[in-house]
Backbone as a ProteinNet text record, in pm:
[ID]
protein_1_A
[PRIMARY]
XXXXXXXXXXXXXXXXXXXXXXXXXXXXXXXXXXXXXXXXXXXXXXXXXXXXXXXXXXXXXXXXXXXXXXXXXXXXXXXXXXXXXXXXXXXXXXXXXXXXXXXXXXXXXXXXXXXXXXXXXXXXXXXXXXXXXXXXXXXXXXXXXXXXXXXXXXXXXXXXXXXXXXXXXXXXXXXXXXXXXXXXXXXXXXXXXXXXXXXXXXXXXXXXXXXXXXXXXXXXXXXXXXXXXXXXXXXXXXXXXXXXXXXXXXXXXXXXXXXXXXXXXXXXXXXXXXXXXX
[TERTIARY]
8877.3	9008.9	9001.1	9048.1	8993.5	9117.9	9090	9206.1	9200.3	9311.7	9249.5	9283.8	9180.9	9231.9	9257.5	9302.3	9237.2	9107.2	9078.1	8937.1	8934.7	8842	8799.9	8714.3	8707.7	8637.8	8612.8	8505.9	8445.8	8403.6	8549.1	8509.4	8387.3	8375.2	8302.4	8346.5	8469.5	8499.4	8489.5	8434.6	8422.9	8529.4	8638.3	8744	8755.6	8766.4	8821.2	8965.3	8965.1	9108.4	9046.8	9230	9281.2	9311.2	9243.1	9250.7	9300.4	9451.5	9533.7	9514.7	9570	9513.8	9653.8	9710.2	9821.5	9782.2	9700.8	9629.5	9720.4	9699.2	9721.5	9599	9536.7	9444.7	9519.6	9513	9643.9	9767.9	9832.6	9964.7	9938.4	9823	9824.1	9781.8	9721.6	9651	9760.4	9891	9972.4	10098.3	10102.2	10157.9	10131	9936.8	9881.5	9951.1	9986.2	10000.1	10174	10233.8	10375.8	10480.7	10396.5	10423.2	10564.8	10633	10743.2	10789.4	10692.1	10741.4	10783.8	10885.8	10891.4	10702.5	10616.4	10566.6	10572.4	10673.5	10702.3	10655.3	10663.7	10626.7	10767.1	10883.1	10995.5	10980.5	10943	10965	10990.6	10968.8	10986.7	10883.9	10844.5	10752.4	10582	10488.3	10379.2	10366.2	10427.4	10436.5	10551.4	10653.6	10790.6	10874.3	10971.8	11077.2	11127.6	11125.9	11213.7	11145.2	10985.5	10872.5	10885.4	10858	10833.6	10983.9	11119	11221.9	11184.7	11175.4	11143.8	11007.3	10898.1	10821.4	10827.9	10961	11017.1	11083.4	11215.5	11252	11202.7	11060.1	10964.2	10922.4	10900.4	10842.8	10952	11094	11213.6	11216.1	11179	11123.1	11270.5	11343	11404.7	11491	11591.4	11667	11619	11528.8	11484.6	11418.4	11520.1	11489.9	11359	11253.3	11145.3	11046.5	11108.3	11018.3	10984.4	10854.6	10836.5	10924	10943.8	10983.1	10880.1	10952.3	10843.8	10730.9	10798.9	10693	10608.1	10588.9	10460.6	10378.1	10254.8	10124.3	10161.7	10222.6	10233.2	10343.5	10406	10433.4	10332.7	10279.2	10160.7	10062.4	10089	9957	10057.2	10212.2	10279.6	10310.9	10302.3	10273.5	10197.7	10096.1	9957.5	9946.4	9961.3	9983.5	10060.2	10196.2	10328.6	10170.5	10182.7	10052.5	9967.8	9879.8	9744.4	9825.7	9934.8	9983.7	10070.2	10035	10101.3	9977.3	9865.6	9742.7	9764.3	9750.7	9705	9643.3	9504.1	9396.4	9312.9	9178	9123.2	9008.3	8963.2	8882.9	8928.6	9076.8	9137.8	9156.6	9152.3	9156.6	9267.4	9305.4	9423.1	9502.9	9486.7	9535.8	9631.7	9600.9	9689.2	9789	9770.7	9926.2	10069.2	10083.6	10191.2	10250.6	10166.5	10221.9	10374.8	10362.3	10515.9	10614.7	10544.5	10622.6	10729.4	10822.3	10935.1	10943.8	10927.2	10985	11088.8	11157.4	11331.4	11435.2	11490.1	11638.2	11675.4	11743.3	11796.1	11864.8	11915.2	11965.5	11915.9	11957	11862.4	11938.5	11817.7	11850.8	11880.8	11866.2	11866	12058.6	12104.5	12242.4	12346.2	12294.2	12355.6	12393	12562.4	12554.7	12498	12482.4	12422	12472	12401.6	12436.6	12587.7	12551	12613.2	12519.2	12555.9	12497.2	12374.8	12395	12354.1	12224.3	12224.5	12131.7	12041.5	12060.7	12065.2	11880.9	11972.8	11909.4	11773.4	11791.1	11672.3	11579.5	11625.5	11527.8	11444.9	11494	11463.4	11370.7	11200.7	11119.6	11182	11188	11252.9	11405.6	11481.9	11607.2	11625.6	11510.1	11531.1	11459.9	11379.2	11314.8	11460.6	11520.4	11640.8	11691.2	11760.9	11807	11760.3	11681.5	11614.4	11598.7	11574.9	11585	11668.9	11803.5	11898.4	11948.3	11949.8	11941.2	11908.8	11795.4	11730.5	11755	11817	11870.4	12013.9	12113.1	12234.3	12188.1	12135.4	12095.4	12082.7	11967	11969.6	12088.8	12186.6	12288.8	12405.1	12383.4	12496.8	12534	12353.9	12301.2	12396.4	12319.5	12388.4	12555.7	12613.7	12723.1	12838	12753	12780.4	12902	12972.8	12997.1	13154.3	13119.1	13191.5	13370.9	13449.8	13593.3	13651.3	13758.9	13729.4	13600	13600.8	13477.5	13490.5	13453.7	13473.6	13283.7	13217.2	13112.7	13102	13145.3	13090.2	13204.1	13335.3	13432	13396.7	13353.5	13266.4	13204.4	13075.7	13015.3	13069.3	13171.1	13181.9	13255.9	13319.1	13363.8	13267.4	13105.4	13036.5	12959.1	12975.8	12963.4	12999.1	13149.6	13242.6	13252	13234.4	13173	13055.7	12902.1	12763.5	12795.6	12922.8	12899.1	12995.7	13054.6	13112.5	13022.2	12926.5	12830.6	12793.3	12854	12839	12934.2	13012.8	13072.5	13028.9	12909.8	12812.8	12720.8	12679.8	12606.8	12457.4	12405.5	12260.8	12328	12312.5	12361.7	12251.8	12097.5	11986.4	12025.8	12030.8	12062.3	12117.2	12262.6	12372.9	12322	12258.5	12255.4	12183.4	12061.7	11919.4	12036.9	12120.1	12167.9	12275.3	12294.5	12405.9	12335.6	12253.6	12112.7	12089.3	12015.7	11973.2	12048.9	12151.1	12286.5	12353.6	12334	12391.4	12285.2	12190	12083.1	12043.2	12068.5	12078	12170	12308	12421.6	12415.2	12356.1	12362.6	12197	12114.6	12026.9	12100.4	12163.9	12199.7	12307.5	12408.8	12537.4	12514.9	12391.4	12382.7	12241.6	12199.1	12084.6	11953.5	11945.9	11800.5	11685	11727.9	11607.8	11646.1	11476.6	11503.2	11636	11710.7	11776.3	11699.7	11716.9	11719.3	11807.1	11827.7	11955.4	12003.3	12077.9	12244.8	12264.4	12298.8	12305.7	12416.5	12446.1	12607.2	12617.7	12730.4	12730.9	12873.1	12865.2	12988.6	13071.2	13199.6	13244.6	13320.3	13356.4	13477.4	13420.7	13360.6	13333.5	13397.7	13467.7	13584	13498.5	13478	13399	13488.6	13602.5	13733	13703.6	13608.3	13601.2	13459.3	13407.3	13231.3	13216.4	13078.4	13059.2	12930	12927.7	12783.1	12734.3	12627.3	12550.8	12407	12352.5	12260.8	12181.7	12099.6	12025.1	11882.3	11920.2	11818.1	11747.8	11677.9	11491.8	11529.6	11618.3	11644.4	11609.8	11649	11635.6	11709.7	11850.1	11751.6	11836.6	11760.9	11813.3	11913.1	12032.2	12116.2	12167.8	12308.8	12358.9	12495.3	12527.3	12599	12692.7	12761.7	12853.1	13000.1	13030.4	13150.4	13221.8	13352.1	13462.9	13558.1	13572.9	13695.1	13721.4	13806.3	13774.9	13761.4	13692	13665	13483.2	13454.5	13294.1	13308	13153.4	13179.7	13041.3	12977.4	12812.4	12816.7	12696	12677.3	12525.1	12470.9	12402.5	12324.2	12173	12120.8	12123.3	12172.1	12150.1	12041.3	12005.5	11883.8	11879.2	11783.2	11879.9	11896.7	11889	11969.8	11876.9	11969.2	11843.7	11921	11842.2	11842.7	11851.7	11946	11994.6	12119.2	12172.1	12364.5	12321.5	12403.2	12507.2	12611.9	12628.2	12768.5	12796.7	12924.7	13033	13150.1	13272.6	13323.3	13418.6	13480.9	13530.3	13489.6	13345.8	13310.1	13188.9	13079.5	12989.4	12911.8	12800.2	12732.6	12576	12618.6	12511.5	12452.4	12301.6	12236.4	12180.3	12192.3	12109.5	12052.4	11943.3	11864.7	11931.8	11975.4	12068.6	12220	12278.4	12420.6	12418.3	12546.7	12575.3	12739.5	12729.8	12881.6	12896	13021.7	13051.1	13209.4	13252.9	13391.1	13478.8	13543.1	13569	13726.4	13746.9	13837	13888.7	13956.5	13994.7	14047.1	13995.8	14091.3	14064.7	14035	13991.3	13883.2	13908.1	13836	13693.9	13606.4	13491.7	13488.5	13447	13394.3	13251.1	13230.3	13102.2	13042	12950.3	12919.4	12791.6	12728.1	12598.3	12567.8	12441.5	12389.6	12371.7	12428.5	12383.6	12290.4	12233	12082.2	12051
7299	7360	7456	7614.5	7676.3	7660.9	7665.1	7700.7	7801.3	7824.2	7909.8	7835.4	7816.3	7720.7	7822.9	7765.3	7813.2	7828.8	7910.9	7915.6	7893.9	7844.7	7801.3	7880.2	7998.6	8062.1	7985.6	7984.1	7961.8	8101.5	8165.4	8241.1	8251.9	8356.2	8328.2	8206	8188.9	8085.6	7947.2	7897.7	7869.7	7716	7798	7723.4	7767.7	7656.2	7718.8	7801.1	7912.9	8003.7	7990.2	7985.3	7977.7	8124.7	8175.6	8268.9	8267.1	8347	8344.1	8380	8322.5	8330.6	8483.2	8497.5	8603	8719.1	8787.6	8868.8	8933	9063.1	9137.1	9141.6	9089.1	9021.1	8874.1	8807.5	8693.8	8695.5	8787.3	8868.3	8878.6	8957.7	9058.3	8948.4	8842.1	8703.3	8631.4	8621.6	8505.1	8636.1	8750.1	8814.1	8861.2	8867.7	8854.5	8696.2	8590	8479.7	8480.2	8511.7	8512.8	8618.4	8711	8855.1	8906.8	8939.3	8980.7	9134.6	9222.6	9329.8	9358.3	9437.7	9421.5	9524.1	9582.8	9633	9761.5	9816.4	9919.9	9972.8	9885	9994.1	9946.2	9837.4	9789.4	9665.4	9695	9524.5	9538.7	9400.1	9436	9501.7	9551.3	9577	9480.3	9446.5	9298.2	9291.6	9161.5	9112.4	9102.8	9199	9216.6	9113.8	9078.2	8983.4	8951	9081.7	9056.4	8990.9	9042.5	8973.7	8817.5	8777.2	8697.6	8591	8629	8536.3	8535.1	8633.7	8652.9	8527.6	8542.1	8414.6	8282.1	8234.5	8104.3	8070	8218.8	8126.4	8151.8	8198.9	8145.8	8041.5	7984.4	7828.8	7744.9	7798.5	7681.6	7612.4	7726.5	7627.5	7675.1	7778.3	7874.5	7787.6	7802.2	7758.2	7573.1	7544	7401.4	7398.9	7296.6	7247.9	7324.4	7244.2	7208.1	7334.1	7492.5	7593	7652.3	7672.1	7785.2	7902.2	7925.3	8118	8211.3	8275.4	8376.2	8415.6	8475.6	8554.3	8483.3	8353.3	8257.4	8252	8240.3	8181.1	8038.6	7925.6	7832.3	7846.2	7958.3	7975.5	8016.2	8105.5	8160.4	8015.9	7908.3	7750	7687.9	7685.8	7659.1	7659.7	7833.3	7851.2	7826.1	7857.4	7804.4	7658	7588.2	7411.1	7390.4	7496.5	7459.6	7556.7	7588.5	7686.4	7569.3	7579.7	7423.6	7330.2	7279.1	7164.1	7119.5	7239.4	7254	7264	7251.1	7262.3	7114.1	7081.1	6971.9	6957	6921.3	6812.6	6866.6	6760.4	6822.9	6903.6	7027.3	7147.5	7256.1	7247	7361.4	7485.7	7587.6	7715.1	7742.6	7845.8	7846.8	7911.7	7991.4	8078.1	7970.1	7848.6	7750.9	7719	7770.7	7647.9	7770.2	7901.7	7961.9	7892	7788.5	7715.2	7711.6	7651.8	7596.2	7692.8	7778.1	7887.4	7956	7985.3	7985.9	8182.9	8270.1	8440.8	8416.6	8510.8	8562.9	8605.3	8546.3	8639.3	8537.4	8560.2	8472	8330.9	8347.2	8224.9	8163.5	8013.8	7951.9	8041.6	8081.9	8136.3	8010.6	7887.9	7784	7788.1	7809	7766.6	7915.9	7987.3	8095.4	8094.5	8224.8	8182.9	8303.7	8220.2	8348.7	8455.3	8526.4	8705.5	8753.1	8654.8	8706.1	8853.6	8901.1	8981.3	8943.8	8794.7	8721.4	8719.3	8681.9	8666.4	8790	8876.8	9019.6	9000.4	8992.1	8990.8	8927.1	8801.1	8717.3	8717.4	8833.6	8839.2	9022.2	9029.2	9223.9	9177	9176.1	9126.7	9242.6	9410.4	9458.1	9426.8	9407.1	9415	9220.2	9104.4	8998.6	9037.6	9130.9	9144.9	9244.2	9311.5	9376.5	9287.1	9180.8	9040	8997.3	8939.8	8887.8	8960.1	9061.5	9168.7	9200.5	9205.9	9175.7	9061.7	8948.5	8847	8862.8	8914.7	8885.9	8988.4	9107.7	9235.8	9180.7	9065.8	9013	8900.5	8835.7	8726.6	8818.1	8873.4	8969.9	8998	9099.3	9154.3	8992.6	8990.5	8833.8	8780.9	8766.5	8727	8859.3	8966.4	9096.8	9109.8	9035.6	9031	8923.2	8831.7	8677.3	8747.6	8876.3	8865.5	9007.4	9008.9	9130.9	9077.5	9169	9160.1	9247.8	9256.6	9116.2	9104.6	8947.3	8942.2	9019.3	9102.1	9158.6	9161.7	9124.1	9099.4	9041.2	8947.5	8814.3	8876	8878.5	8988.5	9069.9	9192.7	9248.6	9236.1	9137.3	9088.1	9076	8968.2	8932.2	9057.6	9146.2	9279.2	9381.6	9372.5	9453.5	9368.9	9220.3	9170.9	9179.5	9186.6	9188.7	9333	9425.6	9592.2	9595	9487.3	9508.8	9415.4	9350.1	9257.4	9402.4	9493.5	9589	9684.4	9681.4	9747.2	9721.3	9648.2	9552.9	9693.4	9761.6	9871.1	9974.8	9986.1	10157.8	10161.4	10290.6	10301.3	10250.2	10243.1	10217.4	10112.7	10016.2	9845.6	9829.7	9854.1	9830.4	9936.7	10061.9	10189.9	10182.7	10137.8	10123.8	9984	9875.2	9768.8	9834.9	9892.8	9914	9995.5	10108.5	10191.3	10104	9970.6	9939.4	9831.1	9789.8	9696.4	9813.5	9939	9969.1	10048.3	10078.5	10149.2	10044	9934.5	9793.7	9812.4	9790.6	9739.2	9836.6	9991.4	10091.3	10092.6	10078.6	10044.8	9943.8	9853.3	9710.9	9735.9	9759.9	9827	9939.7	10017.8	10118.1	10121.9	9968.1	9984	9875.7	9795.2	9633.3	9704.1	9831.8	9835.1	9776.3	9698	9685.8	9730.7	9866.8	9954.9	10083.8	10169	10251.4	10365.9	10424.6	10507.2	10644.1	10763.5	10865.4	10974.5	10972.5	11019.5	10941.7	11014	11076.9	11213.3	11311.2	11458.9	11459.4	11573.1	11642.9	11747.6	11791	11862.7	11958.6	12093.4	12146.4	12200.1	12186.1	12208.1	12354	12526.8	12603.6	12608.1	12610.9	12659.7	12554.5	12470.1	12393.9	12255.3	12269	12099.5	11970.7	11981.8	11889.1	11834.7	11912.9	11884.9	11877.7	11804.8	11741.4	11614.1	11638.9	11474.5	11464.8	11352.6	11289.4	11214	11196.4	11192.1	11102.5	10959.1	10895.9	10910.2	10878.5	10924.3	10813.1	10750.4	10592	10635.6	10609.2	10593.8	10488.8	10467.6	10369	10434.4	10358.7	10371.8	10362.4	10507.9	10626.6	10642.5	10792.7	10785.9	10760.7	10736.9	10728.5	10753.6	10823.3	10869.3	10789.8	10801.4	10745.9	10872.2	10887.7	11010.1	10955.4	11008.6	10969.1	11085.7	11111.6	11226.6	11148.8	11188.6	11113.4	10936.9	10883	10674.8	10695.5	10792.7	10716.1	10779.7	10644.5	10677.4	10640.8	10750.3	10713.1	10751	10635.4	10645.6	10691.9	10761	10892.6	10820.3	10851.1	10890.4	11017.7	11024.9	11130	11185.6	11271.2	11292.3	11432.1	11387	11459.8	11558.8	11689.1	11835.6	11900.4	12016.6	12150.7	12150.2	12274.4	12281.7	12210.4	12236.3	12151.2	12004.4	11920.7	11815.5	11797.8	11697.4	11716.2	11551.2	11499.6	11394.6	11333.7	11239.6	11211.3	11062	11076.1	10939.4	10935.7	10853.7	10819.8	10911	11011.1	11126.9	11222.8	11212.9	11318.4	11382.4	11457.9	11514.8	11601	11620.7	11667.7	11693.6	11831.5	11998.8	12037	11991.1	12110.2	12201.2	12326.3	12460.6	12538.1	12504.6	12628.3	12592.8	12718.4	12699	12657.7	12630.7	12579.2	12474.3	12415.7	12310.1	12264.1	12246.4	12233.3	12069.2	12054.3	11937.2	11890.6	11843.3	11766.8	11656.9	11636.2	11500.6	11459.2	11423.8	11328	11412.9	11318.1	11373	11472.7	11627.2	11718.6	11838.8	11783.5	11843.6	11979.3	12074.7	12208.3	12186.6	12284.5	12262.6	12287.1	12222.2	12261	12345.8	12440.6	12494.1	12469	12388.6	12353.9	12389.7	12388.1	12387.8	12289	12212.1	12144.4	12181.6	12102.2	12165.1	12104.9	12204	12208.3	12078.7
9549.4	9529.5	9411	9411.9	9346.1	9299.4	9123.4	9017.9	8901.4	8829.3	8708.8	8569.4	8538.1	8404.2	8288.8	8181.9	8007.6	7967	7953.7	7932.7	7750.2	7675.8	7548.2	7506.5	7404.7	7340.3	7183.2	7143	7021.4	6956.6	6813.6	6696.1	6587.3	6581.4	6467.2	6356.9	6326	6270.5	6312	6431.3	6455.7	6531.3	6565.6	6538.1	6724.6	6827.6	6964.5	6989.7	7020.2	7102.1	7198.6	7270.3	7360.3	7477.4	7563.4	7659.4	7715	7746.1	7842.4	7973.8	8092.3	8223	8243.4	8182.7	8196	8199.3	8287.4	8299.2	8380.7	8422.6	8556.1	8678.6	8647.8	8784.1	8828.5	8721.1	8766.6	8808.5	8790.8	8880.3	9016.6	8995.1	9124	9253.8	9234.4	9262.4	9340.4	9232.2	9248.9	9378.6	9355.2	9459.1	9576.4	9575.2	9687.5	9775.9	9738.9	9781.5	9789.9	9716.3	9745.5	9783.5	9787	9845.8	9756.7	9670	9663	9704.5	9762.8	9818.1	9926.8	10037.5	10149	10237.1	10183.6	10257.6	10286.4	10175.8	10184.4	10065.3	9953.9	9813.7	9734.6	9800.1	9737.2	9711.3	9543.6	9467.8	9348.4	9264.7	9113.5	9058.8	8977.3	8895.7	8852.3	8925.5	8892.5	8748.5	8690	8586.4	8505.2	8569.8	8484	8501.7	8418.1	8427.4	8561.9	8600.6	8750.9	8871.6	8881.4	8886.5	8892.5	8752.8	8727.1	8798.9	8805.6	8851.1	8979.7	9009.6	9218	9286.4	9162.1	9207.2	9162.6	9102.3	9059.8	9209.7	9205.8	9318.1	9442.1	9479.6	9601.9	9581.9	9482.6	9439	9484.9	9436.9	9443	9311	9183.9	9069.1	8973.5	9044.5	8896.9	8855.3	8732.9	8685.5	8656.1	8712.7	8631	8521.9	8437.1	8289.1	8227.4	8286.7	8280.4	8275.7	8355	8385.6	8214.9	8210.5	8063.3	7992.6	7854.6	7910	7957.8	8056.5	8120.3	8064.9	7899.5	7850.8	7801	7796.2	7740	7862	7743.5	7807.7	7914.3	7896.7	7968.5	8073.8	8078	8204.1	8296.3	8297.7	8403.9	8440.5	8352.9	8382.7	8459.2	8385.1	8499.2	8667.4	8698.8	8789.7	8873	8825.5	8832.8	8923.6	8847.1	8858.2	8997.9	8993.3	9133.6	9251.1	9231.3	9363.6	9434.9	9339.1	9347.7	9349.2	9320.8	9393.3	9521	9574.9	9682.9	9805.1	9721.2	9873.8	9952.7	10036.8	10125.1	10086.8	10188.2	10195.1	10103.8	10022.7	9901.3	9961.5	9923.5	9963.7	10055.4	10080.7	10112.4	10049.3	10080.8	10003.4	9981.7	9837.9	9726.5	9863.6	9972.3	10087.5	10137.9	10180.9	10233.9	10182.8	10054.8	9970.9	9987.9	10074.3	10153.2	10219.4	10280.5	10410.1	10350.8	10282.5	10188.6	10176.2	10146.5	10068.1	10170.4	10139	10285.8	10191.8	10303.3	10294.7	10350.4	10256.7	10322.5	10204.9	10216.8	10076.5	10043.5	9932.4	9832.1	9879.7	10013.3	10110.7	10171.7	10250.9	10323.6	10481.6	10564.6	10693.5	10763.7	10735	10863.7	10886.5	10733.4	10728.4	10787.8	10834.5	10906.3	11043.1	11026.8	11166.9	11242.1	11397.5	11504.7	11504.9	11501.4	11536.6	11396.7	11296.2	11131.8	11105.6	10985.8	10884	10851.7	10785.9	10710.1	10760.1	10940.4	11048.1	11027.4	11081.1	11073.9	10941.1	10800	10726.5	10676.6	10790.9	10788.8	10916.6	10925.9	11105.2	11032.9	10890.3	10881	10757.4	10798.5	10599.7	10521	10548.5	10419.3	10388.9	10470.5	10457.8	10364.8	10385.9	10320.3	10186	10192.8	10043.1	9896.8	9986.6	9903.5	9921.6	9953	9960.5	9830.8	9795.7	9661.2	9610.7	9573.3	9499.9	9393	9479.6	9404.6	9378.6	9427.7	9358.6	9216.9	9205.2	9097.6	8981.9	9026.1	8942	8921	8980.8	9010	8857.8	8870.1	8772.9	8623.8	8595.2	8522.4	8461.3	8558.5	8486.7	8446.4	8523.4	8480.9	8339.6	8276.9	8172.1	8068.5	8090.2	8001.5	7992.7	8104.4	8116.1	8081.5	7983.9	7919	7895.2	7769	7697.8	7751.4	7865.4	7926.6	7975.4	7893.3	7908.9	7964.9	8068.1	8106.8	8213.8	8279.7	8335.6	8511.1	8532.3	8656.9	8758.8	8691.3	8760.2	8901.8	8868.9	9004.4	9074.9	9054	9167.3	9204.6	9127.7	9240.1	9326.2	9275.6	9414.3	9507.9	9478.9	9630.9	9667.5	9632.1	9706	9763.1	9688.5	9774.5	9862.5	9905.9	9974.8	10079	10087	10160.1	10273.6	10199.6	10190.6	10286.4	10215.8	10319.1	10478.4	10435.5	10640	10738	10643	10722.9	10798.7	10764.8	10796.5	10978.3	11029.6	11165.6	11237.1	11182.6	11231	11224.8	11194.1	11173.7	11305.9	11298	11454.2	11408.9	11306.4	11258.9	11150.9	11185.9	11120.8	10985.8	11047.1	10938.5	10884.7	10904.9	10796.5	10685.4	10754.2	10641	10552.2	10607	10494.3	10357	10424.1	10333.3	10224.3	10294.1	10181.5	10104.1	10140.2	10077.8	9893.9	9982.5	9921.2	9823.3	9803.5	9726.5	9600.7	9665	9540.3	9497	9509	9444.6	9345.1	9374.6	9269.3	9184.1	9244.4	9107	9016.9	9052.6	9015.9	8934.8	8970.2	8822	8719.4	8777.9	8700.8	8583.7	8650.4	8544.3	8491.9	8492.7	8461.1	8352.9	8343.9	8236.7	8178.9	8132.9	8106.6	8142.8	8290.3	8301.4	8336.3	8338.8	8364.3	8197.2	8166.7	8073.9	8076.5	8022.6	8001.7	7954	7995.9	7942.8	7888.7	7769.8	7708.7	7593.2	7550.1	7602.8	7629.4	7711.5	7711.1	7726.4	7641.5	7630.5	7663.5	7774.1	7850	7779.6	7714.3	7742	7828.4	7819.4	7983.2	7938	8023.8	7990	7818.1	7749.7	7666.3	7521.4	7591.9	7514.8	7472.7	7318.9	7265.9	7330.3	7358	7426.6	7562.2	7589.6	7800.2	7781.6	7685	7642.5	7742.2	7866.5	7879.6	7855.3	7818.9	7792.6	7900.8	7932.2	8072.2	7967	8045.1	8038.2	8173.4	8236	8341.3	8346.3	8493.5	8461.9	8590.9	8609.6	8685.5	8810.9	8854.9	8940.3	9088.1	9205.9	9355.9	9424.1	9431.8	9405.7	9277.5	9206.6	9070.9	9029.3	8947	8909.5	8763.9	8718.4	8566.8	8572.1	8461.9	8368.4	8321.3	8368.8	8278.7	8209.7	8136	8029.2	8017.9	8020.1	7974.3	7868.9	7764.9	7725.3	7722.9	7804.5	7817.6	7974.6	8073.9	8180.8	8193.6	8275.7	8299.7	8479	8485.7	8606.9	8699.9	8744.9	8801.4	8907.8	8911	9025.9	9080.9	9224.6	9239.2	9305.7	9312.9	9352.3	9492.6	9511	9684.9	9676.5	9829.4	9869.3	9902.9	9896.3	9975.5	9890.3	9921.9	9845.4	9727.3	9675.9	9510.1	9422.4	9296.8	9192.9	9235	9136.3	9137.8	9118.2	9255.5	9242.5	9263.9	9165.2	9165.6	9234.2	9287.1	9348.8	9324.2	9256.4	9225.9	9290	9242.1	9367.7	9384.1	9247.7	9257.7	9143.2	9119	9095.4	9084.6	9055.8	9103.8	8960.4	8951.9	8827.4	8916	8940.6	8997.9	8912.7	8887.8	8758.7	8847.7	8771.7	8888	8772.3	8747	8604.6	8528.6	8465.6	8364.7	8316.6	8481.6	8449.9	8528	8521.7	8546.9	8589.2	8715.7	8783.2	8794.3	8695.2	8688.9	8721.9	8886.5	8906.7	8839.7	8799.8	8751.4	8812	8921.5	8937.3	9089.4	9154.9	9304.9	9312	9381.3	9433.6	9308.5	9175.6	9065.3	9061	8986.5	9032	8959.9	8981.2	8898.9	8782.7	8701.5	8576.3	8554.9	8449.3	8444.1	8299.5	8317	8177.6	8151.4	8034.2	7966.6	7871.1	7899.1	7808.2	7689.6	7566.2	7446.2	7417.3	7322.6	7276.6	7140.6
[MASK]
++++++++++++++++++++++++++++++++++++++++++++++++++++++++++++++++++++++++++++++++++++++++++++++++++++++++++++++++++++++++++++++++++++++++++++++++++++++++++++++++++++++++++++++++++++++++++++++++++++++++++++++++++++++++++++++++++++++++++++++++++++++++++++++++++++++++++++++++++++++

């Protein structure tokens, strides 16, 4: 039964350290075996936090007492340990201990009903991998959101929940989920900081310092900004097409073209023409 232990180095001082098995060959090892991507090139990051929650709960290990913090060395022995103890019979290869391992989304599929959403989702590997996905970008922000007044998080959910089973009314059912799955998860990625930010850019609008917005701009899928006027903000994402880069939120829009920049802000509202200041 193959395992990866601690390995014991002897210093010149002659005193034994301890070698962490937390490698990125050990990542790449433990995701060859638990797969967290759909197959497409959509997962967390190998080795990142988000990573690291997505292969707890393939184990069925997360949220118990008992699990390491991520970022320690004895989590990765941890892991380790739930893998190899999951082989059967003794001289089976580390390949067998999947048997266990149940793919799908954040839910149990047995408890669904026929021909649901829900169904839908556990019959699609990418459409169950954005399933956990966000789960796990959902957990994340939760955490960032201990402290948020009032608390409108978990309401949401269930409103863009409520939002992805509508999707049973579109002519391409998988279409609309995937797009619903992945602007959720840019959206809380870039609304609780868990992905980098770039920025702040300030945009003048009409020439007037008064009609200034400031614009953050996050790396998400697909990109997504952060814009601010005054006390309302309001997240855009990237659409595809045309030149430059245009923006779209839920009423308003931010066009860079070279050197200017056409920016909407609110329903029915005319354009603004602004320039980044320097």
């Amino acid at each position: 039964m193959k395992k990866y232990l601690v390995l014991l180095l002897v210093g010149a001082t002659g005193v034994a350290q301890a070698q962490t098995i937390c490698t990125h060959q050990w990542y790449e090892s433990i995701d060859k075996i638990l797969h967290t991507t759909d197959g497409q090139g959509h997962g967390p990051d190998i080795g990142s936090d988000e990573w690291k929650s997505v292969i707890e709960f393939k184990l069925r290990v997360r949220d118990r007492p008992n699990v390491p913090e991520r970022s320690s060395d004895q989590w990765c022995q941890y892991i380790d340990q739930q893998i190899n103890g999951m082989q059967g019979a003794e001289g089976s290869t580390r390949k067998s201990s999947t048997a266990n391992v149940t793919p799908g989304p954040s839910y149990d599929c047995a408890n669904v009903k026929p021909g649901a959403i829900e169904a839908m989702i556990c019959e699609d590997k990418a459409l169950s991998a954005l399933d956990l996905n966000l789960s796990v970008v959902y957990d994340s922000a939760r955490i960032k959101a201990g402290n948020e007044h009032p608390p409108r998080l978990k309401a949401e959910q269930r409103g863009w929940i409520k939002g992805r089973d509508d999707c049973w009314k579109s002519d391409d059912v998988g279409a609309c989920l995937r797009i619903e799955y992945q602007r959720r998860i840019a959206e809380l990625q870039a609304r609780y900081r868990l992905v980098p930010g770039i920025g702040p850019f300030y945009y003048e609008c009409e020439g007037k310092p008064a009609s200034e917005v400031s614009v953050m701009f996050f790396k998400t899928d697909p990109p997504t900004l952060i814009a601010e006027r005054g006390d309302s903000v309001s997240l855009m994402y990237q659409q595809s097409g045309g030149s430059g880069l245009k923006y779209l939120g839920r009423n308003e829009t931010l066009w860079e073209q070279q050197a200017k920049t056409i920016i909407t802000w609110g329903y029915g509202a005319p354009e603004l023409h602004c320039k980044r200041r320097s």
